[in-house]
TIGUBA-317029 format. One record per residue (C-alpha): residue number from 1; residue in one letter; chain; x negated, y, z. Coordinates in nm, 3 decimals. Example, Ala and Ser with C-alpha at 12.3 -4.5 7.8 and 13.67 -1.06 7.14 Angstrom:
BEGIN
SITE:1:a:A:-1.230:-0.450:0.780
SITE:2:s:A:-1.367:-0.106:0.714
end
This chain:
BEGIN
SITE:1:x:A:1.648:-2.363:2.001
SITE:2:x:A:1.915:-2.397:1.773
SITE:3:x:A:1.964:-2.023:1.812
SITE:4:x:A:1.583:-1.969:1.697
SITE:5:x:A:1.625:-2.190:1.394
SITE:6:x:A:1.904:-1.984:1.262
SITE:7:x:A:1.703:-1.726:1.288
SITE:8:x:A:1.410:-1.856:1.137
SITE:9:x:A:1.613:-1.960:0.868
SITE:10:x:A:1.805:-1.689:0.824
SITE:11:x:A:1.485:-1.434:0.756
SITE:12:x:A:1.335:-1.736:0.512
SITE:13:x:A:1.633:-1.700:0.333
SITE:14:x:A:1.600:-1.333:0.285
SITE:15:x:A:1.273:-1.354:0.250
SITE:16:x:A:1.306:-1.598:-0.039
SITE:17:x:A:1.562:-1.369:-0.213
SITE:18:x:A:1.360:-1.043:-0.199
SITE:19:x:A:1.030:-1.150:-0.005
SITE:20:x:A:0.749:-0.825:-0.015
SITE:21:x:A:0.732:-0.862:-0.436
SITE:22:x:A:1.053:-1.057:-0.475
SITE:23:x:A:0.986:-1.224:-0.812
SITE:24:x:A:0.970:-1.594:-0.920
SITE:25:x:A:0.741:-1.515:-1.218
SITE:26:x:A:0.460:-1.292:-1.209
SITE:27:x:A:0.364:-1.241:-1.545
SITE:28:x:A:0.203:-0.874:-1.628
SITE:29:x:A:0.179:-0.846:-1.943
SITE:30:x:A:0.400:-0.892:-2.298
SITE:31:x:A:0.404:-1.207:-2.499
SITE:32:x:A:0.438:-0.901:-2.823
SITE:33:x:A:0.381:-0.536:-2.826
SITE:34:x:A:0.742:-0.377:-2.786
SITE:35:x:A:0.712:-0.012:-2.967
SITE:36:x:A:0.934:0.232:-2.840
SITE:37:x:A:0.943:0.636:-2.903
SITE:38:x:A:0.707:0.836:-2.698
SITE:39:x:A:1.016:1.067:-2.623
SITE:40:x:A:1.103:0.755:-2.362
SITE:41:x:A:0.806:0.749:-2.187
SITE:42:x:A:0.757:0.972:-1.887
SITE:43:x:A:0.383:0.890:-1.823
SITE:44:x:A:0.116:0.659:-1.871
SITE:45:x:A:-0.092:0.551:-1.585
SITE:46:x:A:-0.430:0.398:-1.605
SITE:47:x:A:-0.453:0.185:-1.259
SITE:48:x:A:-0.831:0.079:-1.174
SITE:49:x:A:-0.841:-0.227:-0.979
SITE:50:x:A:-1.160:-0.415:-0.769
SITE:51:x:A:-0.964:-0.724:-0.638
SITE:52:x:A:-1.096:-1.074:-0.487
SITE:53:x:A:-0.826:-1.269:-0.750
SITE:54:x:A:-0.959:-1.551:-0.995
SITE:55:x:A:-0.890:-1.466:-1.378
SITE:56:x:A:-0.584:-1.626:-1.464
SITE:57:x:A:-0.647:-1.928:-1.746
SITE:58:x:A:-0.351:-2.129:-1.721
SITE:59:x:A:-0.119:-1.798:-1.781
SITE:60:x:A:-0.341:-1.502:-1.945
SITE:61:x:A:-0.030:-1.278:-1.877
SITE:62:x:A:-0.109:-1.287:-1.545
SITE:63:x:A:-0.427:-1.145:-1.615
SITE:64:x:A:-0.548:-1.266:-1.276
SITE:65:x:A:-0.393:-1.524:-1.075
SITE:66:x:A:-0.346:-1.603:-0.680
SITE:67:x:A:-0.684:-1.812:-0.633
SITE:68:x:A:-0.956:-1.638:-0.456
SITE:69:x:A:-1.293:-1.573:-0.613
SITE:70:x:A:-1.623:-1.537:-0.434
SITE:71:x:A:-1.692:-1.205:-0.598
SITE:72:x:A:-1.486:-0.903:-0.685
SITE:73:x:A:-1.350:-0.864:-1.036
SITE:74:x:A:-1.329:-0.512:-1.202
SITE:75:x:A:-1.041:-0.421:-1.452
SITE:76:x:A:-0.839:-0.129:-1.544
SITE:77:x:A:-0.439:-0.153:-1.649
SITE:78:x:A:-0.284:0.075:-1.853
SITE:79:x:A:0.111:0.112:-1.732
SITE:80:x:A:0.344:0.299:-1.884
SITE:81:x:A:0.690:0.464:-1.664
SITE:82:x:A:1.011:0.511:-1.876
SITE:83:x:A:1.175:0.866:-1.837
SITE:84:x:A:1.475:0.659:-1.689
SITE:85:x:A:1.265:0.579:-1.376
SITE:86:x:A:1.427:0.673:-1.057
SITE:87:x:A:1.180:0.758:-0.766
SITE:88:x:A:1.127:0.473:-0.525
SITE:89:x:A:1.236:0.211:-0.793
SITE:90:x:A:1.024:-0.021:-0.999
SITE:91:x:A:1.208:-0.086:-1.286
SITE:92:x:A:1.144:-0.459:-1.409
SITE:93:x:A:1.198:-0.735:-1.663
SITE:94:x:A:1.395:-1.014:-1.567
SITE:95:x:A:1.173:-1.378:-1.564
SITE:96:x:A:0.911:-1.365:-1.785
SITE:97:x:A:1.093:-1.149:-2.053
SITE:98:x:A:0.906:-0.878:-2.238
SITE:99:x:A:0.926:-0.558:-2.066
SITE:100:x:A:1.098:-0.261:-2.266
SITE:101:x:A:0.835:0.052:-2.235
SITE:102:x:A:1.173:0.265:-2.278
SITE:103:x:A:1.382:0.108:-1.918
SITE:104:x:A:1.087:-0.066:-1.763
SITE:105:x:A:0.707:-0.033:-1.649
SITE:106:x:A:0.539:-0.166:-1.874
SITE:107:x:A:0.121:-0.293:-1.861
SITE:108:x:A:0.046:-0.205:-2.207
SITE:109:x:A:-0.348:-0.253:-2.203
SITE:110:x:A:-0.617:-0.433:-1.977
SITE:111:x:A:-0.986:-0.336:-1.944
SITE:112:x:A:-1.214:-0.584:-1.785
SITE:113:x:A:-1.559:-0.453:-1.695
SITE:114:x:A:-1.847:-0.697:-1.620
SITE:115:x:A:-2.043:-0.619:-1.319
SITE:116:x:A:-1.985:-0.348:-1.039
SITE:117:x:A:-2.229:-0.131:-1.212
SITE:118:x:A:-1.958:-0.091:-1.502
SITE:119:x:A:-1.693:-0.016:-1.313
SITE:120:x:A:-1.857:0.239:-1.081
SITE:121:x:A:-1.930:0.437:-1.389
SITE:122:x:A:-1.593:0.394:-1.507
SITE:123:x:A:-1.418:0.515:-1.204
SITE:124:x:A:-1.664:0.746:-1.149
SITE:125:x:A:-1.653:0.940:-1.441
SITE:126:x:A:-1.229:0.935:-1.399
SITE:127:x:A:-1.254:1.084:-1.074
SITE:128:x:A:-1.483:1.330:-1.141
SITE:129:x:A:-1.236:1.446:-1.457
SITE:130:x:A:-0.926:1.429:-1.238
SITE:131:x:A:-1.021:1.641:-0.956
SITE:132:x:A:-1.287:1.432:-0.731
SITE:133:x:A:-1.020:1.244:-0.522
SITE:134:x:A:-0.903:0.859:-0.464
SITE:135:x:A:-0.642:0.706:-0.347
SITE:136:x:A:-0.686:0.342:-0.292
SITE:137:x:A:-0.401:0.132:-0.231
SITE:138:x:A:-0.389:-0.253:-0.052
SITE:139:x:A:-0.063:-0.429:-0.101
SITE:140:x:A:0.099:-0.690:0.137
SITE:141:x:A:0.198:-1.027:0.183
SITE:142:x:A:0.346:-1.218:-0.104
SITE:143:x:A:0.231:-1.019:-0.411
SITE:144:x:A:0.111:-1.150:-0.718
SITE:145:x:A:-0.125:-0.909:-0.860
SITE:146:x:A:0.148:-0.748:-1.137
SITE:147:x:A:0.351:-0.658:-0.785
SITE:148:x:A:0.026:-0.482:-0.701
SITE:149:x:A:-0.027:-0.281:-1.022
SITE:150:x:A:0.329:-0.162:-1.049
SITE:151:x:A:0.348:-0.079:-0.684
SITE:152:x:A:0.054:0.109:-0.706
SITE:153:x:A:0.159:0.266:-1.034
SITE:154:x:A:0.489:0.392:-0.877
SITE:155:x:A:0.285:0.580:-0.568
SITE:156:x:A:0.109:0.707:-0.814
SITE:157:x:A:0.389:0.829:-1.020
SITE:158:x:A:0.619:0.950:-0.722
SITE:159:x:A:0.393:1.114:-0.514
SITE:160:x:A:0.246:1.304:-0.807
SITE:161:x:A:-0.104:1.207:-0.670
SITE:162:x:A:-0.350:1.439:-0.810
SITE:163:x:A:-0.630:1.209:-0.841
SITE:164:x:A:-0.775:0.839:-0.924
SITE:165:x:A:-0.523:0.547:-0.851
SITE:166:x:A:-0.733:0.242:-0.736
SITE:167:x:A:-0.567:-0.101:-0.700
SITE:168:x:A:-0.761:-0.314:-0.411
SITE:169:x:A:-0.593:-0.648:-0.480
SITE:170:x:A:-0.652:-0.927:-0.246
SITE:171:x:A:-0.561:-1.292:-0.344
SITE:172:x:A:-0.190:-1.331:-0.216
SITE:173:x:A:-0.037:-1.634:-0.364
SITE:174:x:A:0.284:-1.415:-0.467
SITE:175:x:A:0.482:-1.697:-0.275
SITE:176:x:A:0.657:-1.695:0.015
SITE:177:x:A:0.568:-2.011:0.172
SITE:178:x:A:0.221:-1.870:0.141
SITE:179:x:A:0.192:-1.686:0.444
SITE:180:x:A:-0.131:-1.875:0.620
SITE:181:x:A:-0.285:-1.912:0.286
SITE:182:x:A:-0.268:-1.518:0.217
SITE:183:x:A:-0.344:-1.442:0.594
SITE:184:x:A:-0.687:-1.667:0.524
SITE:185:x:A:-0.713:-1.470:0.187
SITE:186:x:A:-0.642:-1.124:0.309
SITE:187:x:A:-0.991:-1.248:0.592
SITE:188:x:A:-1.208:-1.372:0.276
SITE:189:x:A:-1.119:-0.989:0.103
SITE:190:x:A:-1.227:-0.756:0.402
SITE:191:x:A:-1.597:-0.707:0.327
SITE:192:x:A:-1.465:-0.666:-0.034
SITE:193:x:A:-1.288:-0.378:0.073
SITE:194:x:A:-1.535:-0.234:0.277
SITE:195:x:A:-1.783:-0.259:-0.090
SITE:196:x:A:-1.564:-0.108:-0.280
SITE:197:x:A:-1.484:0.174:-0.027
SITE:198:x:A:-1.847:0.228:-0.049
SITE:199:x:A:-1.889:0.214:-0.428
SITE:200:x:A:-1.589:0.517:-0.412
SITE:201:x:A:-1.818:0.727:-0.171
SITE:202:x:A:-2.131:0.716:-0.411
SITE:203:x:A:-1.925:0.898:-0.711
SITE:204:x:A:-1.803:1.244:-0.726
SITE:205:x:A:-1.537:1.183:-0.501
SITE:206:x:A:-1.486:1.427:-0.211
SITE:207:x:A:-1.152:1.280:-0.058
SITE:208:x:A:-1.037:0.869:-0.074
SITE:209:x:A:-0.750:0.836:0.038
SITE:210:x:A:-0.602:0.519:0.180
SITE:211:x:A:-0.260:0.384:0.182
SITE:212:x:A:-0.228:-0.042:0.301
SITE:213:x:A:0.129:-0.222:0.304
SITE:214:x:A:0.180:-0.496:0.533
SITE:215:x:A:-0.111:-0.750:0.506
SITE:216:x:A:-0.280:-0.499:0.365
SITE:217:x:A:-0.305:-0.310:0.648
SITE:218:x:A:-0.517:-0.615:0.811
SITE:219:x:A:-0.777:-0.556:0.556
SITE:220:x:A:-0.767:-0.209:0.558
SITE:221:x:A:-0.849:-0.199:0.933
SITE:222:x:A:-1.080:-0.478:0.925
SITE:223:x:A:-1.289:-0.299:0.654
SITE:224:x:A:-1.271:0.004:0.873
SITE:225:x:A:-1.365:-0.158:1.156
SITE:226:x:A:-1.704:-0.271:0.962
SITE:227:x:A:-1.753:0.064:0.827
SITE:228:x:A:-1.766:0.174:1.202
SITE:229:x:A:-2.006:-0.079:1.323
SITE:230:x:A:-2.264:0.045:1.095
SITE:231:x:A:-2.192:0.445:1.186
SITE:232:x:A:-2.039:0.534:0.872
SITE:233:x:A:-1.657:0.506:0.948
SITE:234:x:A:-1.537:0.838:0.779
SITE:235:x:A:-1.766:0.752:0.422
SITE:236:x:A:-1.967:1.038:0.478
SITE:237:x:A:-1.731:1.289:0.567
SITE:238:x:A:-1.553:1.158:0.221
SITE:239:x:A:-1.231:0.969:0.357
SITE:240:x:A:-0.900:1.105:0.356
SITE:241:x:A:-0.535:0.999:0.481
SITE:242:x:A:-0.524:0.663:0.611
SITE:243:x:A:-0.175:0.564:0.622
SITE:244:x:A:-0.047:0.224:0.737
SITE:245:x:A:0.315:0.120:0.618
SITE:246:x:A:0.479:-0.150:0.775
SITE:247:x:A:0.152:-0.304:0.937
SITE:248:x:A:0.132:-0.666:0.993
SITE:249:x:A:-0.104:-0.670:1.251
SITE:250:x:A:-0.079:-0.827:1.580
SITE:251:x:A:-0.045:-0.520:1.844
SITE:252:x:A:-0.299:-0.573:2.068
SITE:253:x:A:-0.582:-0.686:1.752
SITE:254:x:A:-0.469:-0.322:1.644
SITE:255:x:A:-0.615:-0.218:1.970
SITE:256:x:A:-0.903:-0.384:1.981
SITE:257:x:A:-1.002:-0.245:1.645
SITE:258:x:A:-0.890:0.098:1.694
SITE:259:x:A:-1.101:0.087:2.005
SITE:260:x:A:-1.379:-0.023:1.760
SITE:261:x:A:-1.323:0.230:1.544
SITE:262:x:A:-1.251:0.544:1.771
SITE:263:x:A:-0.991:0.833:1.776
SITE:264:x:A:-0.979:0.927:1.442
SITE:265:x:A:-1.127:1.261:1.272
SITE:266:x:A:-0.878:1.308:0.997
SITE:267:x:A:-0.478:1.223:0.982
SITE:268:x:A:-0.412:0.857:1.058
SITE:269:x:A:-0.111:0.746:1.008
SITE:270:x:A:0.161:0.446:1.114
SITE:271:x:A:0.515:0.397:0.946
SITE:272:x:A:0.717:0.144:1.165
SITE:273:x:A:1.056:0.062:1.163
SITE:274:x:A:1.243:-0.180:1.399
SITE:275:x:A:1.475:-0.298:1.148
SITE:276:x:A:1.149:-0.460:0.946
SITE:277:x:A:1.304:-0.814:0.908
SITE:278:x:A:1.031:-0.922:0.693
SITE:279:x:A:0.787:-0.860:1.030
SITE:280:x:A:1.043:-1.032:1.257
SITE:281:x:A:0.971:-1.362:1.078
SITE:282:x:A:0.585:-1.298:1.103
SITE:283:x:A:0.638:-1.221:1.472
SITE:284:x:A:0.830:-1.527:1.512
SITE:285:x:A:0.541:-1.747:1.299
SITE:286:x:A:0.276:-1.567:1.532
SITE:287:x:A:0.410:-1.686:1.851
SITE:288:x:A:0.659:-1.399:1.928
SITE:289:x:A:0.407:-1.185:1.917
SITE:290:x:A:0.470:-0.828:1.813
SITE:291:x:A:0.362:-0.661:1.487
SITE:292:x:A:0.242:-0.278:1.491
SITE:293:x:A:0.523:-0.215:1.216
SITE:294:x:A:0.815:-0.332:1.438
SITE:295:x:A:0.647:-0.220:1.774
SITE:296:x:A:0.907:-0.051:1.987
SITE:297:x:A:0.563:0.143:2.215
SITE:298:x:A:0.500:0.450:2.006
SITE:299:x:A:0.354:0.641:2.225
SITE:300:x:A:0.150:0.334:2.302
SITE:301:x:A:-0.036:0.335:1.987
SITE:302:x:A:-0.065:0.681:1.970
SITE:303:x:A:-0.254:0.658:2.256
SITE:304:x:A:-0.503:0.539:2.023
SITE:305:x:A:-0.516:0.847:1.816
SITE:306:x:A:-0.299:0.817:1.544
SITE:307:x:A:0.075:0.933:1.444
SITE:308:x:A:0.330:0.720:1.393
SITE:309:x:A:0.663:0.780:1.250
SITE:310:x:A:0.948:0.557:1.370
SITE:311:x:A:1.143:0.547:1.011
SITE:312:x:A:1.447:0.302:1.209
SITE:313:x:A:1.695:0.511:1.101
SITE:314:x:A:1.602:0.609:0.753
SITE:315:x:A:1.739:0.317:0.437
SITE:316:x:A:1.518:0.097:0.256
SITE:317:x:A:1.519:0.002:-0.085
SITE:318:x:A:1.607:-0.375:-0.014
SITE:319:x:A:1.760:-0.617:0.252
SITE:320:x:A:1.450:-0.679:0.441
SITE:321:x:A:1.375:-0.268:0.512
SITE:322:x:A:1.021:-0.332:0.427
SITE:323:x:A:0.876:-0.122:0.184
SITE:324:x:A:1.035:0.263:0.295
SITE:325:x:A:0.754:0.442:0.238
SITE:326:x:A:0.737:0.344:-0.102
SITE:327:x:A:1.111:0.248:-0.175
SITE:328:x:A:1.291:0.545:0.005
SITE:329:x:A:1.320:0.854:-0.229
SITE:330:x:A:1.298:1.147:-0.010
SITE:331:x:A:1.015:0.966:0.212
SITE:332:x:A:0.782:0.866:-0.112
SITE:333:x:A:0.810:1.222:-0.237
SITE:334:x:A:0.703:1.384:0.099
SITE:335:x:A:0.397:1.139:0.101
SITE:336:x:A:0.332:1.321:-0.210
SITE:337:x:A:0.363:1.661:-0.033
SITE:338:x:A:0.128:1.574:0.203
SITE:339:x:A:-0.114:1.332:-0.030
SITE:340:x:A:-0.143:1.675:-0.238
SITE:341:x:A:-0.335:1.866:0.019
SITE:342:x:A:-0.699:1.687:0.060
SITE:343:x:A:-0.748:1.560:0.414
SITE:344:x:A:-1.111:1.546:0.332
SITE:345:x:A:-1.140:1.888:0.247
SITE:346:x:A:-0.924:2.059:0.533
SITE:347:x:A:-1.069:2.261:0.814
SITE:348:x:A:-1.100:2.019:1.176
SITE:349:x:A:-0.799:2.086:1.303
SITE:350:x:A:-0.669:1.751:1.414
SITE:351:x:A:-0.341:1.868:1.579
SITE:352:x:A:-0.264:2.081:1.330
SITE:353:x:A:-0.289:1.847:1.068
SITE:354:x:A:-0.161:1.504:1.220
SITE:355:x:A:0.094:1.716:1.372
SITE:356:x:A:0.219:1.817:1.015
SITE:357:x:A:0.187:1.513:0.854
SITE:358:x:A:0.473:1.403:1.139
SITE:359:x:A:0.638:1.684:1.054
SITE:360:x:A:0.622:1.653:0.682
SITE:361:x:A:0.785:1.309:0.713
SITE:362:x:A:1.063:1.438:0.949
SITE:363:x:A:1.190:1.696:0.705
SITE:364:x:A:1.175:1.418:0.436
SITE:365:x:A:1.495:1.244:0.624
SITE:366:x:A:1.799:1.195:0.468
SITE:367:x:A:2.160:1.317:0.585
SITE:368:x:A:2.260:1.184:0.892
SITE:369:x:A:1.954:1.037:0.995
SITE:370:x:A:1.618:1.096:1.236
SITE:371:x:A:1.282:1.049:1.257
SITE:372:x:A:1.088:1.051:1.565
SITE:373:x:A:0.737:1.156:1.518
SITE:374:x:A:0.465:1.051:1.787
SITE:375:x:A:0.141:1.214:1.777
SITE:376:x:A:-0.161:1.160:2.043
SITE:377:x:A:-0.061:1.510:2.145
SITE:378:x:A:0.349:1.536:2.131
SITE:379:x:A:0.645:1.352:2.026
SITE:380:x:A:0.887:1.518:1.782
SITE:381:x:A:1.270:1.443:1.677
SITE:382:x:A:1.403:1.548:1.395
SITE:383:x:A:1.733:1.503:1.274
SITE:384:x:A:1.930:1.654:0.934
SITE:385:x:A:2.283:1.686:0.973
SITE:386:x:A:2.496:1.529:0.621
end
């Protein structure tokens, strides 16, 4: 017992320090406009985001807060990257200081629309100018909704994603004592999800692609799940990668609704790690328990029809080794690699193409490290010598 409390402890601790966001304030946008030369500025994203947050009123630089609404609020953020940014990082303000467009991302502009209608037409005419594709992205536990936009923002950036970046932003109190509140709020989002999904499929969009982190990845699959209950689980031929970082998802719910869903058409994707110390303390909340992201049964799940790639060996970007696919260089820019070719819009070949997403991510590896790759159809170790 006293062993267990240590424990416990220990991973609140961390969590505490760097929890999934990691940030005591979560305040989006600038108290004044800071003007800096467009030479520093390496891009300037424009984020659209359906999300299941409250406006925020007590701190309009929040823009929206970590109460739940009813109904799903439409916006679009305009974020800026400096040229300094390093791939994997998301370069930040300290507290609730202005951001500097020239070191830091920076929200420099926020678009509310009014009704769903709006923002259909909105996102559907910026799809159909940047190439007909999606890529929608659900962040995790502990994320206020400015950890969501600059998250998504960086994917965007890093991976060089050739298409419309779409924020789903559940109502996560950005705390970490908030776990059971965000689990309940992360439930209240999933048909949410499943609308907006929908709304995507209606435009010119030929691919959406899906990437969920953590809690996310509840939602994601939950949404899914519903989509495949009424017959429509691939959006009309329309979705893409579905890629699942670091789920925190009890293993055998997974199973259940994976068996719900069925063996997946196009490239389906879990990143797991056993060195996930952010999903040993949910494990430990959830009665021991094990989470899909720290399962040590890969061929288990892929069982199930999907890949997963055991990233153990391969560095995160913080202490709690639970953001890789986003944090880790040489991993975020093979997603890219592989984001870049349209799942939607490949030929059926389902071995061929989960196989090489596996592969993909094992030639992303770093010196002196391996990835084992575990497909429904073969399991696959590669290593890069240093």
């Amino acid at each position: 017992m006293i062993v267990r409390v240590k424990i416990v402890l220990g991973l609140a601790f961390a969590l505490a320090v760097s929890g999934c966001a990691g940030r005591n304030t979560h305040d989006l946008l600038n108290k004044t406009t800071v003007s800096v030369p467009a030479s520093d500025i390496a891009a300037t994203h424009e984020i659209f985001v359906a999300t299941t947050r409250q406006p925020a009123t007590k701190d309009p630089r929040q823009v929206f807060d970590g109460d739940r609404s009813l109904t799903t609020n439409y916006a679009r953020v305009d974020v800026t990257v400096p040229k300094v940014h390093q791939v994997g990082a998301i370069e930040r303000a300290k507290g609730s200081a202005n951001s500097n467009p020239a070191k830091q991302f920076t929200a420099t502009d926020v678009v509310h629309y009014g009704d769903a209608q709006q923002f259909a037409k909105a996102v559907g005419a910026d799809i159909a100018m940047r190439g007909d594709r999606a890529l929608v992205f659900v962040h995790g536990f502990n994320n206020g909704f400015d950890d969501g936009v600059y998250r998504m923002t960086q994917i965007a950036h890093d991976t060089k994603y050739p298409g419309t970046p779409v924020l789903f932003s559940w109502a996560s109190s950005g705390k970490t004592t908030g776990y059971i509140y965000d689990k309940e709020s992360a439930n209240a989002a999933r048909d949410d999800l499943e609308a907006t999904l929908r709304m995507l499929a209606k435009t010119r969009a030929k691919s959406i692609d899906i990437i969920a982190h953590s809690m996310g990845t509840w939602v994601t699959m939950e949404a899914l799940r519903q989509l495949a209950i009424t017959g429509d689980r691939d959006l009309g031929g329309k979705l893409g990668y579905v890629i699942l970082a670091s789920p925190d998802i009890d293993v055998d719910v997974f199973k259940k609704q994976m068996i719900r869903y069925g063996k997946p058409d196009k490239p389906f994707a879990i990143l797991l790690s056993a060195d996930d110390r952010a999903l040993k303390l949910s494990s430990i909340i959830s009665g021991d328990k094990p989470r899909v992201g720290d399962y040590g049964n890969a061929a288990d799940l892929a069982s199930y029809g999907v890949v997963v790639a055991d990233l153990s060996q391969t560095k995160g970007g913080d202490r709690l080794n639970h953001a890789k696919f986003a944090d880790n260089p040489m991993l975020v820019q093979l997603l890219g690699d592989r984001l870049r070719t349209p799942a939607a819009l490949a030929p059926d070949e389902p071995d061929g193409r989960i196989g090489d997403l596996g592969q993909g991510l094992g030639k992303a590896v770093g010196s002196a490290a391996e990835i084992i790759i575990t497909t429904p159809f073969k399991v696959l170790t590669i290593a890069t010598g240093g």
